[in-house]
C-alpha positions as CSV (number, residue, x, y, z in Angstrom):
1,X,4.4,0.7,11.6
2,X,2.3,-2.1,10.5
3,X,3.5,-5.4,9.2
4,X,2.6,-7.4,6.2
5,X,2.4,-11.2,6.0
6,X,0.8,-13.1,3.1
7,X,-0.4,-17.1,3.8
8,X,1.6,-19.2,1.9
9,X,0.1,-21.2,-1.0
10,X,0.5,-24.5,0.7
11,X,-2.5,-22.5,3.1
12,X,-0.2,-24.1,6.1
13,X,0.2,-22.1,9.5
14,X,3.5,-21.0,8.4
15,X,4.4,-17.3,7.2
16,X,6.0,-16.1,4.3
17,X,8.6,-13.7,5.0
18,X,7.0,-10.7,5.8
19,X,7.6,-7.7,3.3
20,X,6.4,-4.3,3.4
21,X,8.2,-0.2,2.9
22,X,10.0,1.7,5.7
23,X,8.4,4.2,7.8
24,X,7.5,7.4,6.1
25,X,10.4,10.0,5.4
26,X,10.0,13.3,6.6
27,X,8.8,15.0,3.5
28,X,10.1,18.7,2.3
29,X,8.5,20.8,-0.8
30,X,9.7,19.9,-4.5
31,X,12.2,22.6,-6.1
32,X,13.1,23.7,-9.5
33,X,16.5,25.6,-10.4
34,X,16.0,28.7,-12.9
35,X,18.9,30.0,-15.5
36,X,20.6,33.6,-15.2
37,X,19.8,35.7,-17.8
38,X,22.0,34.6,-20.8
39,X,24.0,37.3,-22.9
40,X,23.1,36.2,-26.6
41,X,20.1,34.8,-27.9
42,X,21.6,31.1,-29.2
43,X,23.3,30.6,-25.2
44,X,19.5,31.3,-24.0
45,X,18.0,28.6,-26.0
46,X,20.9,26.1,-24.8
47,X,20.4,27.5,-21.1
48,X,16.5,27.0,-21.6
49,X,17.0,23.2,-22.7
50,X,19.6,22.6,-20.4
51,X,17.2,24.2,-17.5
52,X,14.0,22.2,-19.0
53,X,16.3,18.9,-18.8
54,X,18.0,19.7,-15.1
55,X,14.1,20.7,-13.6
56,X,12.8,17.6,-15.0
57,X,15.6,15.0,-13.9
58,X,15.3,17.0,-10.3
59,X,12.0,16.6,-10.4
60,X,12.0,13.1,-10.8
61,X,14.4,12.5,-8.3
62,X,12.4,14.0,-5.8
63,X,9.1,12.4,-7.1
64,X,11.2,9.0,-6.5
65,X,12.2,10.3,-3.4
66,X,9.1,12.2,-2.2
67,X,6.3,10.1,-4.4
68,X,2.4,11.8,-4.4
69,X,-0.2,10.9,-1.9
70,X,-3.0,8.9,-3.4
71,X,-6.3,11.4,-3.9
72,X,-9.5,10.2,-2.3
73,X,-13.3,10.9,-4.1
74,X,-14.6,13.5,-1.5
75,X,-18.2,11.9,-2.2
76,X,-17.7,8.3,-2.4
77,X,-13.8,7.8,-0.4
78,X,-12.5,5.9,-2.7
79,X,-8.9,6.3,-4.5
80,X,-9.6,8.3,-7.2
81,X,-5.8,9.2,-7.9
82,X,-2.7,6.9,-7.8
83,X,-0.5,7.6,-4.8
84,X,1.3,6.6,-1.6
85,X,-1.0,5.9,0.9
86,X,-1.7,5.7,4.6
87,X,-1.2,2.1,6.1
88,X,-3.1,3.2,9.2
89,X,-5.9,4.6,7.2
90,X,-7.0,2.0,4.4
91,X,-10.6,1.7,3.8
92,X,-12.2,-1.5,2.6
93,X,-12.2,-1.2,-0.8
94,X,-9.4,0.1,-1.3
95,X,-6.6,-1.4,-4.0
96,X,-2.6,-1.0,-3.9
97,X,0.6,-2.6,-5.6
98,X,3.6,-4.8,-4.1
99,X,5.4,-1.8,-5.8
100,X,8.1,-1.3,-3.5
101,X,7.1,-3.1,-0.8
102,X,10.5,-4.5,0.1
103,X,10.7,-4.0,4.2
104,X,9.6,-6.0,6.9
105,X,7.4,-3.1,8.1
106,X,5.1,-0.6,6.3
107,X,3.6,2.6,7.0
108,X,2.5,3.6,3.3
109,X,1.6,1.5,0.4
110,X,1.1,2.5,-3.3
111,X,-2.2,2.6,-3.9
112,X,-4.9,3.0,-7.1
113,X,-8.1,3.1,-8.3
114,X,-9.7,-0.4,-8.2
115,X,-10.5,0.2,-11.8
116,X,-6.5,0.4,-12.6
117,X,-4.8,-3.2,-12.6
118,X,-3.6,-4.0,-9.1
119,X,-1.8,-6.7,-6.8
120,X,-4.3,-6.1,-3.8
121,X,-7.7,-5.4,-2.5
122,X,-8.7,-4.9,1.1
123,X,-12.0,-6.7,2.0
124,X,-11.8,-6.3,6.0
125,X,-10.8,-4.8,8.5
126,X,-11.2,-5.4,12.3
127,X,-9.5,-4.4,15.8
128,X,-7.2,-6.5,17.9
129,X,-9.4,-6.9,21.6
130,X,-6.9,-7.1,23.4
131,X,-5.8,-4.5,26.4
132,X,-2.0,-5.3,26.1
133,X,-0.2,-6.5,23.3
134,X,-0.1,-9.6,22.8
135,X,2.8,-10.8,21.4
136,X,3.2,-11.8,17.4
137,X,2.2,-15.1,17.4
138,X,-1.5,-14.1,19.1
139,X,-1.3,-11.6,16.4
140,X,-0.8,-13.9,13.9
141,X,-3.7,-17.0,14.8
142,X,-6.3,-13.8,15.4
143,X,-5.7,-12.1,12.4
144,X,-5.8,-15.4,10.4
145,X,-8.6,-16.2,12.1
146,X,-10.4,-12.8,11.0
147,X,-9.3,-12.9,7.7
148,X,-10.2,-16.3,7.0
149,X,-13.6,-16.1,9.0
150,X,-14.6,-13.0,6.2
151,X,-12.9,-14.7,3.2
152,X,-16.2,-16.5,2.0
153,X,-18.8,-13.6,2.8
154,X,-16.2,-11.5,0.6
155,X,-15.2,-14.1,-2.4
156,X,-18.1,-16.2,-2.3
157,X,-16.7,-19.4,-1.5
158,X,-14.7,-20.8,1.0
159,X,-10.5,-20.4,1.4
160,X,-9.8,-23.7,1.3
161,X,-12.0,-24.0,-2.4
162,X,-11.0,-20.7,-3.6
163,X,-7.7,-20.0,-5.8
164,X,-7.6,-16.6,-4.6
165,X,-5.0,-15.4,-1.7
166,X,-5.4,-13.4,1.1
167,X,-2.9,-11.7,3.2
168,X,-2.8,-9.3,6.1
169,X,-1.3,-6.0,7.8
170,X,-1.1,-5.8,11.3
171,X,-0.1,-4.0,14.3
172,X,3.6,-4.4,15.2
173,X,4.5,-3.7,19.0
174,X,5.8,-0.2,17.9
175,X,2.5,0.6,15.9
176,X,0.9,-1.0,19.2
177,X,1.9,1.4,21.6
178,X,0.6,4.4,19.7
179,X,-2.7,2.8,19.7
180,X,-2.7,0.7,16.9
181,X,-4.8,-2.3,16.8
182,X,-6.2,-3.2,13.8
183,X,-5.7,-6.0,11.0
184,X,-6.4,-5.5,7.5
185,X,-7.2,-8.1,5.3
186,X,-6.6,-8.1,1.6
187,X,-6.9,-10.7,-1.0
188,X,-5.0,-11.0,-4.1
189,X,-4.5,-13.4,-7.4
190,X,-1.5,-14.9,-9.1
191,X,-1.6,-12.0,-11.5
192,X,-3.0,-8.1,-11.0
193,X,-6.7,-7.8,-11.0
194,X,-8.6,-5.0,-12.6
195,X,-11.6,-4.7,-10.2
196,X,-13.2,-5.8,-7.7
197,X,-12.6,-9.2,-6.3
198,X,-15.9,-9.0,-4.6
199,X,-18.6,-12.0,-5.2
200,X,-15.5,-13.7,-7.7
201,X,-16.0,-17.3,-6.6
202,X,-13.1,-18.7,-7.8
């Protein structure tokens, strides 16, 4: 799992609490539920709206349950359809909502199109040197560090002139022992943004 932290607006070395979704459920196939045949004609129309309204509430329990995977452009990578996505697998570019994002660790995020308002954009990305882990708090200073560093070639001007946020995921010592060991950097306003952050200056 990777965890979220987000600088807080007094841009001091301190942490909000991290927040972030649990790891991902094991997934199973969605199912619908189909009515007998009926004897008389007027029961059938009852049994068919009754079935219509059962296979829709199930379905949404399980979409709640079992949400879709965001859909990537096959020529150009990008999110091209709303959906959960990968934590380990964010490009830069990419664009998801605090949506459920409740947990102190996170393994998928909600993501859309850049084009669709959103709470966050990722504009780096970069891998943790270090042979052993490290321990959080080396985490921490090296991934603000990173992020930071990047901030003005992203935004156009520097962190401490700029009112836009940035925040981070990064390896936690779980995640770290599978081989995890990068930090991704995202940047965010006050309110949701509707494309690209890129070049903003403000």
């Amino acid at each position: 799992m990777r965890i979220v932290v987000a600088v807080d607006d007094a841009r001091s070395p301190h942490h909000r609490i991290p927040k972030g979704v649990v790891r991902n459920p094991e997934r199973s196939s969605s199912m619908s539920l189909r009515i007998s045949h009926p004897r008389v004609r007027l029961v059938a129309s009852l049994a068919a709206a009754a079935a219509v309204v059962f296979s829709l509430s199930a379905c949404s329990v399980l979409d709640s349950i079992f949400p879709a995977q965001a859909q990537r452009d096959s020529d150009t990578a990008e999110v091209s359809e709303a959906g959960q996505a990968d934590a380990f697998t964010l490009l830069v570019g990419d664009c998801y909502n605090d949506e459920n994002l409740d947990a102190t660790e996170v393994s998928e995020v909600p993501a859309v199109p850049c084009a669709e308002p959103h709470d966050n954009e990722v504009y780096y990305t970069f891998d943790i040197p270090d042979a052993t882990y490290p321990g959080e708090d080396s985490i921490l200073t090296q991934a603000d560090a990173g992020c930071e560093g990047e901030f003005p070639n992203f935004i156009g001007m520097a962190y401490a002139d700029s009112s836009i946020e940035y925040s981070y995921l990064y390896p936690s010592e779980g995640s770290w022992k599978d081989g995890d060991r990068e930090v991704v950097c995202i940047v965010y306003s006050d309110t949701q943004t509707t494309g690209s952050l890129k070049g903003a200056a403000i």
